[in-house]
C-alpha positions as CSV (number, residue, x, y, z in Angstrom):
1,X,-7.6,27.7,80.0
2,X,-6.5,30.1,77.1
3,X,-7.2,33.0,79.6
4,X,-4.6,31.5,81.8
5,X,-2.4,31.1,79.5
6,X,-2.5,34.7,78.2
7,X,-2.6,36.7,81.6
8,X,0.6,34.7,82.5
9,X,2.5,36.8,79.2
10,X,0.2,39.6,80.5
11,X,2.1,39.1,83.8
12,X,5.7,39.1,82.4
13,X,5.3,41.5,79.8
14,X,3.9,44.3,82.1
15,X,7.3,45.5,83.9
16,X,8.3,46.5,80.3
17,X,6.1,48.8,79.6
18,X,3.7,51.3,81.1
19,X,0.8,50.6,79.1
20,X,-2.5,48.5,79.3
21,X,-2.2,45.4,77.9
22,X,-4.8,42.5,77.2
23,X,-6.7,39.9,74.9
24,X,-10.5,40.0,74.1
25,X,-12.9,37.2,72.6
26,X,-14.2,37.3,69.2
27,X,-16.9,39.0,71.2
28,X,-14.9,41.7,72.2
29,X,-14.9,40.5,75.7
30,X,-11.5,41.6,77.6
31,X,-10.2,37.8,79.2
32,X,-6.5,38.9,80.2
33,X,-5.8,42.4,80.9
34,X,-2.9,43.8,82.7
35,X,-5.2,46.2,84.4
36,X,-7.3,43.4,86.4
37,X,-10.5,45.7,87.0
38,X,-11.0,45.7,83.2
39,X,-11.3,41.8,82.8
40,X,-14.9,40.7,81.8
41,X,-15.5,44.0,80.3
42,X,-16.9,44.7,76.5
43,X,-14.9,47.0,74.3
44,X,-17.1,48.7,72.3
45,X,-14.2,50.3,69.7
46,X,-12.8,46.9,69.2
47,X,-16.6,45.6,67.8
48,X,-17.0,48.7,66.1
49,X,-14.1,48.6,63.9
50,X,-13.8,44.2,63.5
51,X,-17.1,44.8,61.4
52,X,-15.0,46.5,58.5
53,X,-11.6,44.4,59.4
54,X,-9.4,43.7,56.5
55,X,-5.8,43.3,58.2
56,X,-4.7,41.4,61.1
57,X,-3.7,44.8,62.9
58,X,-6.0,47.6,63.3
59,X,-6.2,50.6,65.2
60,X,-9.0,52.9,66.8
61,X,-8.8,56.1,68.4
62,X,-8.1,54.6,71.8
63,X,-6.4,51.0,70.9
64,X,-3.8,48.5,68.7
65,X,-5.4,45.4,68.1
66,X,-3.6,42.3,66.4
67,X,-5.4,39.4,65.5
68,X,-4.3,36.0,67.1
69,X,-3.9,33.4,64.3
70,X,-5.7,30.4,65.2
71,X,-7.1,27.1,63.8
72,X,-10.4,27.9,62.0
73,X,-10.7,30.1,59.2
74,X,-12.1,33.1,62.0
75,X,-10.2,34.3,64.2
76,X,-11.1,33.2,68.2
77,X,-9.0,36.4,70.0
78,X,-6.9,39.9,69.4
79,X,-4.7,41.3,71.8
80,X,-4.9,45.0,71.8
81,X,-2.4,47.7,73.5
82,X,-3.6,51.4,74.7
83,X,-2.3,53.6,72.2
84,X,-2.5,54.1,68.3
85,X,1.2,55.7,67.8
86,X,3.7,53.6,66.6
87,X,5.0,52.5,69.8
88,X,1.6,50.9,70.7
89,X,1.7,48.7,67.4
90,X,5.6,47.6,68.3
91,X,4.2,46.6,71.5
92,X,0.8,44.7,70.5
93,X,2.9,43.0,67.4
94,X,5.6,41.5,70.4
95,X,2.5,40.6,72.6
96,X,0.7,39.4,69.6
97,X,4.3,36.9,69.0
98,X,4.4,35.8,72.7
99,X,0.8,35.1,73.0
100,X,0.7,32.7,70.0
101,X,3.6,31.0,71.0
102,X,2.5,30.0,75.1
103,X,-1.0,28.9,73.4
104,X,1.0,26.8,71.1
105,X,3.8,25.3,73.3
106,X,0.8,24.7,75.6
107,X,-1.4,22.6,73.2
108,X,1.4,20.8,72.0
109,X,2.6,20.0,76.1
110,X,-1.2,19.2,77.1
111,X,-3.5,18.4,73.9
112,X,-3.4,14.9,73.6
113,X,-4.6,15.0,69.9
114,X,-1.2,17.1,68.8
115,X,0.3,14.4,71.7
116,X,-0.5,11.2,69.6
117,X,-0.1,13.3,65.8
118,X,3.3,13.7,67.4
119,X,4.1,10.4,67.9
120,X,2.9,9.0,64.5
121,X,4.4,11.5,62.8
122,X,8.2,10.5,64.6
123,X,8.3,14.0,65.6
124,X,8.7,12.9,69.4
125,X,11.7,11.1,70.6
126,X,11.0,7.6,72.3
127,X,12.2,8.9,75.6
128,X,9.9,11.9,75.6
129,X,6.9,9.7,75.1
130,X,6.7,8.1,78.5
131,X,7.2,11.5,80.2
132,X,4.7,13.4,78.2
133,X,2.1,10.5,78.2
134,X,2.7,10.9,82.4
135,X,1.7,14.8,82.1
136,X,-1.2,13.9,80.1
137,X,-2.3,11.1,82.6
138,X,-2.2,9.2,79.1
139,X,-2.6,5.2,79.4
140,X,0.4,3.7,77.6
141,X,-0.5,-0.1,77.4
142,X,-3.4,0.1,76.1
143,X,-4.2,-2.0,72.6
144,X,-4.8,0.6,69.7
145,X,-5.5,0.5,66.1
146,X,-4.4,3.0,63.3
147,X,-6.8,3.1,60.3
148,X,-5.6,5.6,57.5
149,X,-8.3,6.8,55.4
150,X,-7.5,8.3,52.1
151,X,-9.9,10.2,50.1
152,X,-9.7,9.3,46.4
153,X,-10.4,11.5,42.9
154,X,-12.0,15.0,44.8
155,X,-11.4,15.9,48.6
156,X,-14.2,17.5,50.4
157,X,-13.0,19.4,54.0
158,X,-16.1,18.0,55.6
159,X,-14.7,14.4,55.4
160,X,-12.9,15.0,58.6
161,X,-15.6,16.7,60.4
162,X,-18.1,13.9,58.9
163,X,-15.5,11.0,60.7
164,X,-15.0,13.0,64.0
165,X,-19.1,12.1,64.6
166,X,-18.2,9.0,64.2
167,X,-15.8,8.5,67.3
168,X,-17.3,11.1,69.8
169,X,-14.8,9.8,72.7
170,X,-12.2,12.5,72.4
171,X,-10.4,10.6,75.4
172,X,-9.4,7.4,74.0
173,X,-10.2,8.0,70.1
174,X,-8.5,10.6,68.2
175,X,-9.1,11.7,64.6
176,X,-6.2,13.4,63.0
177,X,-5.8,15.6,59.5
178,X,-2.6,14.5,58.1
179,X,-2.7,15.6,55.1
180,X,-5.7,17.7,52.3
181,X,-6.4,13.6,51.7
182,X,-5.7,11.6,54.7
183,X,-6.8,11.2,57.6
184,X,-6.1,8.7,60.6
185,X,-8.2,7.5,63.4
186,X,-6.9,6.2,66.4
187,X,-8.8,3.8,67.7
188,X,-8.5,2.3,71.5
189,X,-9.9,-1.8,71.3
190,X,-11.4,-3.2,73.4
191,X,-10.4,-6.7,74.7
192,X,-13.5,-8.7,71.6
193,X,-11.7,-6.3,69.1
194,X,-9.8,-8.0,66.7
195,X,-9.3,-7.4,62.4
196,X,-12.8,-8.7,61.5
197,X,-14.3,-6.0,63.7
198,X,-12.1,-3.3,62.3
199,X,-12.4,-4.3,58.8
200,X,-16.0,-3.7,59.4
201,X,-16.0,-0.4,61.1
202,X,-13.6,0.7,58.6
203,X,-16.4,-0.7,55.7
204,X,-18.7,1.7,58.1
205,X,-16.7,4.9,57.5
206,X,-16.5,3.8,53.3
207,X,-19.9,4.1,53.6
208,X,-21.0,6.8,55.5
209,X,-18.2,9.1,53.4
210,X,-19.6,7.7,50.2
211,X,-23.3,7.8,51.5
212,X,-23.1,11.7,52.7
213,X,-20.8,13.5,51.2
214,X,-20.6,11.0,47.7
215,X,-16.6,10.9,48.2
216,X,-14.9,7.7,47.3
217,X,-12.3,6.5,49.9
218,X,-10.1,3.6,50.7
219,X,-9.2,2.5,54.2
220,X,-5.5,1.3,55.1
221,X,-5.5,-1.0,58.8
222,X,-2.1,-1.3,60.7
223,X,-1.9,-4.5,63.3
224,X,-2.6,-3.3,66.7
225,X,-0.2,-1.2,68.6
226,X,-0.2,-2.4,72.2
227,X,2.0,0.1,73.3
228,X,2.1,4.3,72.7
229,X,5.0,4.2,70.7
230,X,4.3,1.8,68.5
231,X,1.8,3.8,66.6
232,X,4.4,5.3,64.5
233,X,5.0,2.1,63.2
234,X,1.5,0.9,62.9
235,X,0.9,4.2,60.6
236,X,3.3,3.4,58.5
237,X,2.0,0.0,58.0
238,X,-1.5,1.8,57.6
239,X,0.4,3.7,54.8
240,X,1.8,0.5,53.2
241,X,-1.5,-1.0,53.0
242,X,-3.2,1.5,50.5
243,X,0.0,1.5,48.6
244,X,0.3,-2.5,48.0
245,X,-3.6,-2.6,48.3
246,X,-3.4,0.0,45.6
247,X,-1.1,-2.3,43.2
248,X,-3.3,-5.8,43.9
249,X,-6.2,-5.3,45.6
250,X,-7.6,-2.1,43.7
251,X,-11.4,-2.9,44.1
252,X,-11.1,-3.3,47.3
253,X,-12.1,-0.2,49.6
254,X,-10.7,-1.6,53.0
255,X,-7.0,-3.4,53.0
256,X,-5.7,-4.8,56.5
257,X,-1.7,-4.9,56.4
258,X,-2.3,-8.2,57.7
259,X,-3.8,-9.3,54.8
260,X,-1.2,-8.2,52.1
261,X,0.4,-11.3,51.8
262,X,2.8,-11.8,49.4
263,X,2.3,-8.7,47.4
264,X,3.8,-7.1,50.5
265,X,6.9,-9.0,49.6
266,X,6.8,-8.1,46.0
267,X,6.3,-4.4,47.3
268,X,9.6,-3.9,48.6
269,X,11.5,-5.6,45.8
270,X,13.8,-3.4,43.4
271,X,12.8,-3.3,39.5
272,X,15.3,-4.8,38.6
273,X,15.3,-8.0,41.0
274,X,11.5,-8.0,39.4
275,X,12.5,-7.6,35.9
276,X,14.9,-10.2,36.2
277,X,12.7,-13.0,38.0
278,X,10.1,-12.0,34.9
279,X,12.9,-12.9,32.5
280,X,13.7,-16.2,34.6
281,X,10.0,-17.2,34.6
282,X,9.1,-16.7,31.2
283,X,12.0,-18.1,29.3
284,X,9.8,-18.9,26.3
285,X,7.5,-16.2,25.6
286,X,6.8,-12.9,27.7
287,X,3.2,-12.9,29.7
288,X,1.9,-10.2,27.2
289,X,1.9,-13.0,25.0
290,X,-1.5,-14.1,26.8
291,X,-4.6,-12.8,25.4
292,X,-7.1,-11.4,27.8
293,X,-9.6,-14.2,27.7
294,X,-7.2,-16.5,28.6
295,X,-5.7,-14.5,31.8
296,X,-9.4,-14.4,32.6
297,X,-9.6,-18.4,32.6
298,X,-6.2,-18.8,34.9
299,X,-7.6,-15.8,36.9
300,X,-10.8,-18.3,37.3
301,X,-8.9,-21.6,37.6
302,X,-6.7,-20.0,40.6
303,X,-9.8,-18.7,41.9
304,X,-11.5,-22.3,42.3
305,X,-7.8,-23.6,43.8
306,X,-6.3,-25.3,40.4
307,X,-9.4,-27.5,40.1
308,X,-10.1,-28.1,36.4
309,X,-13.9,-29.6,36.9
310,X,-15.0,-26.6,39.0
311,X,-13.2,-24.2,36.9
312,X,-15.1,-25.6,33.8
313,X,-18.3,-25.5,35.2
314,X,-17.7,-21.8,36.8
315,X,-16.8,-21.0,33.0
316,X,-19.5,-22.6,31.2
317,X,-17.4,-24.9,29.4
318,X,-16.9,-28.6,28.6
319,X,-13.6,-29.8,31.1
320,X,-11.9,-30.6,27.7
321,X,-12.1,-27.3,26.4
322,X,-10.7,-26.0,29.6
323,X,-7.5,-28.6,29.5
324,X,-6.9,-27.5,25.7
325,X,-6.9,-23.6,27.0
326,X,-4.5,-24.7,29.8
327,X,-2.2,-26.7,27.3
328,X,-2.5,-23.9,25.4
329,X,-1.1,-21.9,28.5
330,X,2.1,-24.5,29.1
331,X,2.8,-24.5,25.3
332,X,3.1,-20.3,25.4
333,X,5.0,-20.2,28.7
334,X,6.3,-23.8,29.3
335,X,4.0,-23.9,32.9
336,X,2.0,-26.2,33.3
337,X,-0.5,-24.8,35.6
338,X,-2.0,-28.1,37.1
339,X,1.5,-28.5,38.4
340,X,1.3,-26.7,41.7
341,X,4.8,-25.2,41.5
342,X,4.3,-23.8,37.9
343,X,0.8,-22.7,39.4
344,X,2.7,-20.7,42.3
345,X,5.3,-19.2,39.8
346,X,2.8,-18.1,37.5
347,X,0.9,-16.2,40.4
348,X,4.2,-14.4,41.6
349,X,4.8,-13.5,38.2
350,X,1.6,-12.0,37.3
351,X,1.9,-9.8,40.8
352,X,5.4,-9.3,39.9
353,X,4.3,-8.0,36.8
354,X,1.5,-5.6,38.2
355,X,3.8,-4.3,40.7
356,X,5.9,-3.4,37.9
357,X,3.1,-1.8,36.1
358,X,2.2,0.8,38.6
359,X,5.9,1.6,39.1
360,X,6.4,2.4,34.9
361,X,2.7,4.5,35.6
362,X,4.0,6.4,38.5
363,X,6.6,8.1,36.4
364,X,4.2,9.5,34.2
């Protein structure tokens, strides 16, 4: 297809000037040539001289080459001009420009992968998306998850490479680079699919990136997209889950966005709508007046759903000695926490407070 692509500037460029034009294959295969006979040939100057290449453009004794830029880290082609005089290497630079930009407008019009990157990145409009999806014969109804995976502490390039085995269907799952850290999967479901399933494949990829390449990770899950352009959306809910995830739910290495809960809620509130409901709560003493042991006790007594026998017996302790601790609690905070009401403020305000927390440590 790139050959295509190429001989079509080949084809427009060639009433401008008098002189051979073409693009050859890392190989030094000529693919596009404006002189036809010449396609399929080997150019034995251009392999002779890319041994020692230290610039993009290079001449020989019978040619102007100029590297293409391109995805990997080699280059894939060079268009080259007959000539070595500085009219030759005005003309190879302008070919060099008009080649780079047809192979680019052409992967962006007919690679689905830079088609769907597009779309979660908002840098389609909605209208565009039904017409592009019709060039690309791309399904538009079709039910599709959004898992962000962020690598934590060190990046290693081969992450992406190591999570592209993982979905071989290039068709209907795509895996994108977003960023040196991130990196999203989209995921087409199948009818059985629902968040248990996903929260387990996404446990899969934890794994296998921890497993082979020892990278720590976390996995953010939008809710399904049923429709092309509500991926953007779902990504950004993807995105959300880390970052709340992050605040509440920091041992955990998979967070569904449909899971948050309330810390979603606390998420979005202002510091200063939290600092005041902290204030409101607390009217007696602040919760830094808890010691750690007993935050560890109402951590456990929430746990077993405010039931003081359980509790005690999950603590090791005699039920009295865990109603003196909870007295203890009401007489620091005036909450009584077997008083489901108090019990719910007291949770809010210990997310409230965490939420808080990472805020103060993301400005250092």
């Amino acid at each position: 297809m790139s050959s295509r692509i190429f001989q079509g500037v080949i084809v427009q460029m060639k009433d401008a000037t008098d002189r051979c034009i073409g693009v050859v294959d890392e190989q030094g295969f000529v693919i596009a040539c404006s002189e036809l006979s010449t396609i399929g040939s080997r150019l034995e100057d251009f392999q002779a001289a890319v041994s020692e290449l230290q610039e993009p453009l290079f001449t020989t004794a019978e040619r102007t080459y100029k590297i293409l830029s391109g995805s990997t880290a080699r280059f894939e082609y060079a268009v080259f001009v007959e000539g070595s005089d500085a009219a030759a290497r005005s003309i190879c630079i302008l070919a060099a420009v008009g080649m780079t930009e047809a192979s680019t407008n052409f992967e962006e019009k007919h690679n689905k992968a830079a088609f769907v990157k597009n779309i979660i990145s908002d840098n389609i409009l909605p209208g565009d998306v039904y017409v592009r999806a019709k060039e690309l014969h791309f399904t538009t109804d079709v039910s599709r998850a959004v898992l962000l995976i962020r690598q934590q502490e060190a990046t290693d390039i081969a992450v992406l490479e190591q999570v592209q085995n993982l979905f071989p269907d290039r068709q209907h799952d795509f895996v994108l680079s977003v960023s040196e850290s991130d990196i999203v999967v989209i995921k087409e479901l199948a009818p059985e699919e629902g968040s248990e399933q996903l929260c387990a494949l996404a446990e899969g990829i934890v794994k296998t990136i921890r497993d082979e390449l020892h990278v720590r990770s976390v996995v953010g899950i939008g809710t399904a997209a049923h429709h092309l352009r509500e991926l953007a959306d779902r990504y950004k809910e993807a995105q959300v889950a880390i970052d709340v995830g992050r605040v509440f739910e920091s041992e955990k290495p998979v967070i569904h966005y449909e899971n948050l809960g309330i810390g979603r809620i606390i998420y979005q509130l202002p510091v200063t709508l939290c600092e005041m409901f902290l204030s409101e709560a607390f009217k007696k003493n602040p919760i830094e007046a808890l010691d750690d042991d007993t935050l560890d006790t109402i951590n456990k007594f929430f746990e077993n759903n405010l039931n003081v026998s359980e509790t005690a017996r999950k603590l090791y302790v005699h039920r009295n000695t865990l109603v003196y601790r909870l007295e203890k609690v009401k007489k620091i905070t005036g909450l009584d926490l077997r008083e489901f009401e108090d019990a719910i403020l007291f949770k809010v305000a210990v997310m409230v407070k965490q939420y808080l927390n990472s805020q103060n440590n993301a400005k250092f």
